[in-house]
C-alpha positions as CSV (number, residue, x, y, z in Angstrom):
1,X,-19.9,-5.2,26.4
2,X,-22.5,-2.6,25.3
3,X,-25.3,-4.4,22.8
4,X,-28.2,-1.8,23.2
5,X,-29.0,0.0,20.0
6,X,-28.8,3.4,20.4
7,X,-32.2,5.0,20.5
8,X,-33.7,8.3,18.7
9,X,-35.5,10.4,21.6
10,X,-35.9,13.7,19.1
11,X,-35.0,16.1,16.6
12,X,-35.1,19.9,15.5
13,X,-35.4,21.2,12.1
14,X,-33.9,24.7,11.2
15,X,-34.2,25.8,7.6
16,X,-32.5,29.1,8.3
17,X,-29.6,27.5,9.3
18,X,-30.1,24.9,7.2
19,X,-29.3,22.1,10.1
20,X,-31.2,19.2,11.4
21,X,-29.9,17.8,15.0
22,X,-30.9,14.0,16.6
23,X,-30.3,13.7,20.0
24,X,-30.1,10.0,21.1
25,X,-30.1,8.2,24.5
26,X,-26.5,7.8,24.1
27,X,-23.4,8.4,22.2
28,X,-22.8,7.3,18.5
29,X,-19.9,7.5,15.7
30,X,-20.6,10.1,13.9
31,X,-18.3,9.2,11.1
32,X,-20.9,5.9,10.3
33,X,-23.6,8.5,10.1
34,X,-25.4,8.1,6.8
35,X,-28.5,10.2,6.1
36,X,-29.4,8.6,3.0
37,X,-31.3,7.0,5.6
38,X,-33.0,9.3,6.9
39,X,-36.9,10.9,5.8
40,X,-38.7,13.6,6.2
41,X,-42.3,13.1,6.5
42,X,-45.2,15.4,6.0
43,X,-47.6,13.1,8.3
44,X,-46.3,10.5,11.5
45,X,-47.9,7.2,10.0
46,X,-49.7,6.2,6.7
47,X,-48.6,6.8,2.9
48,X,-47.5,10.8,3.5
49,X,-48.3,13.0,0.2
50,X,-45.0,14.5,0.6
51,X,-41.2,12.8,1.8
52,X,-37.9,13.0,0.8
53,X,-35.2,11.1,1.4
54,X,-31.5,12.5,2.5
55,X,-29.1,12.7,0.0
56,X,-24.9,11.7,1.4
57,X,-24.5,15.2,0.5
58,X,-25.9,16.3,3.7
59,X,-23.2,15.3,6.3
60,X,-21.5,16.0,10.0
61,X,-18.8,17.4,11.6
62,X,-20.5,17.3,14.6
63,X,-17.7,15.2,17.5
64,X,-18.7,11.8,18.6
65,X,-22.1,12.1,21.4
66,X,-25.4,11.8,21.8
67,X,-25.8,15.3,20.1
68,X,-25.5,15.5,16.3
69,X,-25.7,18.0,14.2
70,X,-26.5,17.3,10.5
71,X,-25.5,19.7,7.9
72,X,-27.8,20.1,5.2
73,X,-26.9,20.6,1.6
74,X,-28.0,23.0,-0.4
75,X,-29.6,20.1,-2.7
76,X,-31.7,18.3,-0.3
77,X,-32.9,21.6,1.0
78,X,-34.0,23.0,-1.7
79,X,-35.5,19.8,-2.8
80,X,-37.8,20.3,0.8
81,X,-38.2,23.5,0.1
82,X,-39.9,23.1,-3.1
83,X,-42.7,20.5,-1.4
84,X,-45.3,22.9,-0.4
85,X,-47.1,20.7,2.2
86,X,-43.6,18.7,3.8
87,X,-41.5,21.0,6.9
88,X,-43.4,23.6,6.5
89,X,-44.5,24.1,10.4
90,X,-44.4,21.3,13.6
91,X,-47.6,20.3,12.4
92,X,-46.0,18.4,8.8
93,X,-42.5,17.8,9.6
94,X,-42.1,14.6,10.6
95,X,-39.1,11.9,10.4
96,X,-38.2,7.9,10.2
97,X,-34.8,6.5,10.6
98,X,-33.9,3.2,9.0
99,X,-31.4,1.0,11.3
100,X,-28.4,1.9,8.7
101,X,-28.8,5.4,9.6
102,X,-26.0,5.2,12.5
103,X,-23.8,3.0,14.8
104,X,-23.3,3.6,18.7
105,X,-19.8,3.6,19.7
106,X,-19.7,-0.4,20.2
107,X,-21.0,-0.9,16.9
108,X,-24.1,-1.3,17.3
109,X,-27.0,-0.1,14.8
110,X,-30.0,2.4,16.0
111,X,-33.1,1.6,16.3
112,X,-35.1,2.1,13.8
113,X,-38.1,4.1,13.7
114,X,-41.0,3.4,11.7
115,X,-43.8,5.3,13.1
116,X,-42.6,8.9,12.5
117,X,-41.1,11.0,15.3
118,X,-42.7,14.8,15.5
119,X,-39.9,17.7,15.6
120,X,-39.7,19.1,18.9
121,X,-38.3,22.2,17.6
122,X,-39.0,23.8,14.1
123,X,-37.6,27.2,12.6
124,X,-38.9,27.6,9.3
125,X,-37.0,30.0,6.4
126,X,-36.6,33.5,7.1
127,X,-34.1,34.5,4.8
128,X,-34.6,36.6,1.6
129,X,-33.1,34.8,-0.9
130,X,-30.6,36.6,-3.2
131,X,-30.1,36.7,-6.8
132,X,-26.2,35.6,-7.4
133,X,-25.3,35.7,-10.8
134,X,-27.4,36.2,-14.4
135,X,-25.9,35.0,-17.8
136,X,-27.5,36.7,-20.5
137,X,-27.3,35.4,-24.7
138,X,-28.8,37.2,-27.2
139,X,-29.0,34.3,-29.6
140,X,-31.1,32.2,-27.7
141,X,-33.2,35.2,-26.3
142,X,-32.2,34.0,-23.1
143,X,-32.1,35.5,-20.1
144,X,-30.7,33.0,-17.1
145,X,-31.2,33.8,-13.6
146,X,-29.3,31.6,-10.3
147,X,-30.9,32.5,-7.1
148,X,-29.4,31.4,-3.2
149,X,-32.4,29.3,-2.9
150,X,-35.3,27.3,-4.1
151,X,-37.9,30.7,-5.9
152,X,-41.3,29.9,-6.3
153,X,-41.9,30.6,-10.1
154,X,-45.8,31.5,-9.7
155,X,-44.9,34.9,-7.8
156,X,-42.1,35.3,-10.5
157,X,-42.8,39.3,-11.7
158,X,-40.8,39.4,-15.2
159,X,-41.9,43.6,-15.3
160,X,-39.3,44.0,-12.2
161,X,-36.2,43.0,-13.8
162,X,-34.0,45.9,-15.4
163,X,-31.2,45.2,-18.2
164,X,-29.3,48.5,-17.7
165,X,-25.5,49.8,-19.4
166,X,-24.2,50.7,-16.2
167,X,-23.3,49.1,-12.9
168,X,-23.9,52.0,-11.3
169,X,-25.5,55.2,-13.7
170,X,-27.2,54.0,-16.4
171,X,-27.6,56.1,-19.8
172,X,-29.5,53.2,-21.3
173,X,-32.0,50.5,-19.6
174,X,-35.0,48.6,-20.8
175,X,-37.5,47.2,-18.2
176,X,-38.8,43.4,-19.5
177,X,-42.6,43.3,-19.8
178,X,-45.0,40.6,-20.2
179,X,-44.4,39.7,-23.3
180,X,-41.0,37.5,-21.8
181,X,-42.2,34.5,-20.0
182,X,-40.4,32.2,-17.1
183,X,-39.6,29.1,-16.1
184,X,-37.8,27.4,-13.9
185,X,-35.5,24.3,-14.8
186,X,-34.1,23.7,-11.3
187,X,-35.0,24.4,-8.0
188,X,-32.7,27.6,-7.7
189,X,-32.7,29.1,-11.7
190,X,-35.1,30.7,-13.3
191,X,-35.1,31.5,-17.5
192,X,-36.5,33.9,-18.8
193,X,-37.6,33.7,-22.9
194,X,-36.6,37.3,-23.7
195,X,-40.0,37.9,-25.9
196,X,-39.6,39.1,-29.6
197,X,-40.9,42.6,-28.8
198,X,-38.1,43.3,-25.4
199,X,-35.7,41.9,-27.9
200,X,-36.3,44.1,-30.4
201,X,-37.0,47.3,-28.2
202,X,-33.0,45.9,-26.3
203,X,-31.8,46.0,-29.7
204,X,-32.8,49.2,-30.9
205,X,-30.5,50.8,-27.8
206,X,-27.4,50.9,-29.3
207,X,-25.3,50.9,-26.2
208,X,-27.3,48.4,-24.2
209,X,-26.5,44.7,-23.8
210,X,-23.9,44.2,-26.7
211,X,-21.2,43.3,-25.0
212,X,-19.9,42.1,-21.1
213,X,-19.4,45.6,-20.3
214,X,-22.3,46.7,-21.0
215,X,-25.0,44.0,-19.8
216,X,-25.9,44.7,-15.9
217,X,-29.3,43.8,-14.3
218,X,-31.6,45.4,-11.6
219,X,-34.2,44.0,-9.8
220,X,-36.9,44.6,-7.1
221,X,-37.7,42.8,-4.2
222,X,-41.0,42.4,-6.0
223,X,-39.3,40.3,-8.5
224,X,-39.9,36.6,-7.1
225,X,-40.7,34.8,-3.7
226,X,-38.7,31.7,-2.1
227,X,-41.2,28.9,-1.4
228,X,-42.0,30.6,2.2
229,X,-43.2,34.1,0.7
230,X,-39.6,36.1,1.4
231,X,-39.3,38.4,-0.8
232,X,-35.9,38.8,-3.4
233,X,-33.0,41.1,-1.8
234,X,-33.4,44.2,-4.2
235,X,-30.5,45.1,-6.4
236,X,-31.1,48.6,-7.1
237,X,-29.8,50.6,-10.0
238,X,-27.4,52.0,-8.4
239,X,-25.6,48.5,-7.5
240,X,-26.5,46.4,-10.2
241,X,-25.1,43.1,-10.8
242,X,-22.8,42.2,-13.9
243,X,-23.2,39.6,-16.3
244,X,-21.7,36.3,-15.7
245,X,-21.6,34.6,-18.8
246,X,-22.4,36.9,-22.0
247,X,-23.5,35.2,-25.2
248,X,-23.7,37.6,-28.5
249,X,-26.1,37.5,-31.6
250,X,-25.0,35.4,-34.2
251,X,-28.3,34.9,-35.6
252,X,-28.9,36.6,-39.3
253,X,-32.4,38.0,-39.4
254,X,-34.8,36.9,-41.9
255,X,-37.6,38.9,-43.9
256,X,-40.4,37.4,-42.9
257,X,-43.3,39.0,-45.1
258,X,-43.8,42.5,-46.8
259,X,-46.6,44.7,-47.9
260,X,-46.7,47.1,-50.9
261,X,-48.9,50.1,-51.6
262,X,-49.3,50.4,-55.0
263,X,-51.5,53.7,-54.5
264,X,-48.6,55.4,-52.6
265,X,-45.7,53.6,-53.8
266,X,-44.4,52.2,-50.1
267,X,-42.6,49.0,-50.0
268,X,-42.9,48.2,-45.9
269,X,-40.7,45.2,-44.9
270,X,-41.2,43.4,-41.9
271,X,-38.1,41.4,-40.4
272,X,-37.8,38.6,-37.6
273,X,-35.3,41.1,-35.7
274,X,-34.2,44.8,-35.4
275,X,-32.5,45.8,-38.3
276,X,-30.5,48.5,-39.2
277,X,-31.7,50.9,-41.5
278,X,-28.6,52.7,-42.0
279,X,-27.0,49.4,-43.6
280,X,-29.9,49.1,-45.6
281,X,-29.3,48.8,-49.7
282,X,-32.1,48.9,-51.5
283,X,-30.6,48.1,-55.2
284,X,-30.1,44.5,-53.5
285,X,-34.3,44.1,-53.4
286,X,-35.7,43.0,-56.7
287,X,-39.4,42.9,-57.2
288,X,-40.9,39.6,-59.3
289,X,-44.1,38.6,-60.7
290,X,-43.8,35.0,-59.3
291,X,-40.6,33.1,-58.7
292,X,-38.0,32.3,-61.2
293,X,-34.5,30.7,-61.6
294,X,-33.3,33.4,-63.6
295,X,-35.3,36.8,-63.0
296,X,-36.0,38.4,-66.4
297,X,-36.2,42.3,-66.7
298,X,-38.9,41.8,-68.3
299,X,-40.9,39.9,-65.1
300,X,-38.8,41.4,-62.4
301,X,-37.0,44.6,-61.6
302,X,-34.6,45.1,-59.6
303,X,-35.1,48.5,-57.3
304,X,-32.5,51.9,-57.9
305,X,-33.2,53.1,-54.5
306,X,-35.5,54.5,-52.6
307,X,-36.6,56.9,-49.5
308,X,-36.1,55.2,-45.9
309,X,-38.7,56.1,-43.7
310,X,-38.2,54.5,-40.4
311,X,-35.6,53.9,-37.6
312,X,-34.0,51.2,-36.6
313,X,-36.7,48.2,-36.0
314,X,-38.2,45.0,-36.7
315,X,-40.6,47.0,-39.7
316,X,-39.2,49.3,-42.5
317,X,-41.1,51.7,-44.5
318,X,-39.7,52.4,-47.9
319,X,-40.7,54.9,-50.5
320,X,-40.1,53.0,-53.9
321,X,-38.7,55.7,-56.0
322,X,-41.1,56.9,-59.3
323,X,-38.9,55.2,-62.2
324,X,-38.9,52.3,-60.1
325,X,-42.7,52.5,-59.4
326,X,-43.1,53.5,-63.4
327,X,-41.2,50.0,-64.3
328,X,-43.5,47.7,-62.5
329,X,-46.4,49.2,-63.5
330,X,-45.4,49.8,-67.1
331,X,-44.0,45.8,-67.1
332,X,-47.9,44.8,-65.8
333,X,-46.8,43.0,-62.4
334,X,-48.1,43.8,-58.9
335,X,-51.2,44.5,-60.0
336,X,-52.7,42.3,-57.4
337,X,-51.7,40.2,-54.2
338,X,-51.3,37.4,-56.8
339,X,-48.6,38.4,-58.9
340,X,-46.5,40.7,-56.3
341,X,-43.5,38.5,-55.3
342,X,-39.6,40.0,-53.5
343,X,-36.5,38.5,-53.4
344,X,-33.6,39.8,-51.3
345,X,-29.8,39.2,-51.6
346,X,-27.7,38.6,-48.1
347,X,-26.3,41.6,-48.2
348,X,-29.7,44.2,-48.6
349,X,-29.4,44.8,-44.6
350,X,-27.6,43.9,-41.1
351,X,-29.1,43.4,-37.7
352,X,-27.9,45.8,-34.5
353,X,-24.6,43.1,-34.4
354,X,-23.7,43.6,-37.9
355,X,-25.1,39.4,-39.1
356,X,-26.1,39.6,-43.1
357,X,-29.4,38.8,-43.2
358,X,-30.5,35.4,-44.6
359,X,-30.9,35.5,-48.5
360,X,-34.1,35.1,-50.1
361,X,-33.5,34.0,-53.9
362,X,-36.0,34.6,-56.6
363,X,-36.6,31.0,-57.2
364,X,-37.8,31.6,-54.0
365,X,-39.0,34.6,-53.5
366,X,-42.3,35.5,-51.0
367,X,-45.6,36.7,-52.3
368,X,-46.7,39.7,-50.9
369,X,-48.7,39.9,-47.4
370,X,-50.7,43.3,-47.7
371,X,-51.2,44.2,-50.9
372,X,-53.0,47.7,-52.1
373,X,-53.9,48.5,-55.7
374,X,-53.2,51.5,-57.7
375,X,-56.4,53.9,-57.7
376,X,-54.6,56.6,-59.2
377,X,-55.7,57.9,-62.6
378,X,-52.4,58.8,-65.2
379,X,-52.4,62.3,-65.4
380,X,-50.5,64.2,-68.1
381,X,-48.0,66.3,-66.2
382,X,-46.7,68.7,-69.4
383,X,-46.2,68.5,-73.1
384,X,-44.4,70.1,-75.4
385,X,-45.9,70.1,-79.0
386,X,-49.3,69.3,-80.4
387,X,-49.6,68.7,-84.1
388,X,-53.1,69.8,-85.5
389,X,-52.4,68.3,-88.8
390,X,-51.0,64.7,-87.7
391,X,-53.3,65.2,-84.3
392,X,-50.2,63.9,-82.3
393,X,-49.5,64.9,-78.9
394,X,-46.1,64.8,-77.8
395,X,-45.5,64.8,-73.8
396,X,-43.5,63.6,-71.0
């Protein structure tokens, strides 16, 4: 009976088509192959700075011989494609076997090899890799992005990536700049942290990325590299790729300071999100000398209205209206940054997707940010009598 061990006389590496094929000195059972006992090695002998180890995931369904042809997963390769210095060229791509790795037809086990076998054959990754699917969510800022292969996040270009209304003509897009950042959690995703001024400038379009249908996404080839410097397969705005999984906003904005021009009588609020004006009721805005449980007239007043002065945004200019203006003054608060406070009720104003804004009660109401004092002398604007005898003067 046969008792050799089979014998490893070489291999070839192809990351293109994702294969790596032993040839041994004789035929083995292919269905006893296990490549979790197999390693790729970045140098023939010594502690290698790079190796990895075969998952079972990578597997053969190559027939019984001396020939076999092991089918990489797409785990295990990108995990080698993400080392930078391990089957990158014939010169780092290297491999052991362990004696487990594979039976000959008789039973018995290879031999193993412990001083690393060169590839004879190497064909390293041509292929552009291809963005498959984004999920977008607006709450989280989020922006997710699953590519075919390992992308190497340094050449990531956030400023090439398009959210546009359309699959195909767009009447609304916004181009991400600089101010979103990347990283990437697995070998194959990239995240992108929408930043607070995209998400705003997204939110002020009021057709673009509210909904599945109208959440699509553009990119150029310039977008990101896989770890051997292809460049992304462009999808241009004419073929843009829906949204997989589409995540509304559910988050209510919050006021996060405001400033008040006493000189000019401007009230300008600035909020964590876009806001919209149009929803936006003054009467529930109450301006307070400091906080307090119960907000006395005679500390507090409660605004009647006012002028709107900007669009939709994150910042909104008001023009407090004169009796309002005449009230605080008159009542002696607001006369510095010290004693200038706001409260706001849930209901003063919406975001773009309609969530009440997060109250602000006058026990804890916010002192004021940028403060600017009255300069204004009073001016007497008419009267109507003026008694000589009495010397009283009586005006409006």
């Amino acid at each position: 009976p046969d008792t050799t061990s089979p014998q490893l006389k070489s291999f070839n590496l192809s990351l293109d088509a994702e294969e790596l094929t032993l040839s041994f000195d004789e035929a083995v059972d292919v269905a006893t192959l296990n490549a979790r006992f197999i390693t790729l090695r970045n140098t023939a002998m010594g502690n290698s700075s790079e190796m990895f180890v075969l998952t079972d995931n990578s597997t053969s369904s190559s027939p019984n011989g001396d020939v076999v042809v092991l089918d990489i997963s797409l785990g295990d390769l990108n995990a080698i494609k993400d080392l930078t210095s391990l089957a990158t060229s014939v010169a780092d791509t290297f491999l052991r076997i362990d004696k487990m790795t594979i039976l000959d037809m008789n039973g018995n086990l290879v031999t193993p090899i412990s001083r690393s076998l060169q590839v004879s054959s190497f064909f390293p990754d041509e292929t552009q890799p291809v963005l498959q699917r984004f999920d977008l969510n607006i709450s989280k800022s989020a922006l997710y992005m699953f590519f075919s292969e390992t992308v190497n996040i340094s050449s990531f270009n956030v400023s090439q990536v398009t959210l546009q209304n359309s699959a195909t003509a767009p009447t609304e897009k916004y181009t991400l700049s600089i101010n979103s950042t990347a990283t990437r959690p697995t070998y194959s995703s990239i995240v992108v942290s929408i930043g607070r001024t995209d998400l705003n400038e997204i939110k002020i379009l009021s057709s673009l990325a509210t909904r599945r249908n109208d959440s699509f996404l553009s990119v150029s080839d310039l977008t990101v590299e896989d770890m051997s410097g292809n460049r992304l397969v462009a999808i241009p705005v004419e073929t843009s790729l829906p949204v997989g999984d589409y995540t509304t906003d559910s988050v209510r904005p919050v006021l996060s300071s405001f400033d008040i021009d006493m000189n000019d009588g401007r009230v300008t609020f600035h909020f964590t999100e876009t806001v919209n004006v149009t929803s936006f009721d003054l009467t529930d805005v109450t301006i307070l000398s400091r906080p307090m449980i119960n907000a006395s007239k005679e500390f507090s007043r409660r605004l009647t209205g006012g002028q709107i002065e900007s669009s939709n945004g994150p910042d909104v200019e008001v023009v407090l209206l004169d009796d309002d203006l005449d009230e605080i003054t008159r009542r002696k608060f607001c006369t510095s940054a010290d004693d200038c406070y706001l409260s706001i009720s849930a209901t003063a104003v919406k975001d773009m997707f309609g969530n009440d804004i997060k109250e602000i009660p006058s026990m804890s109401a916010i002192i004021v940010s940028g403060y600017t004092v009255d300069r204004k002398s009073a001016n007497i604007v008419q009267f109507t009598a003026f008694d000589l005898d009495s010397g009283t003067l009586s005006r409006s």
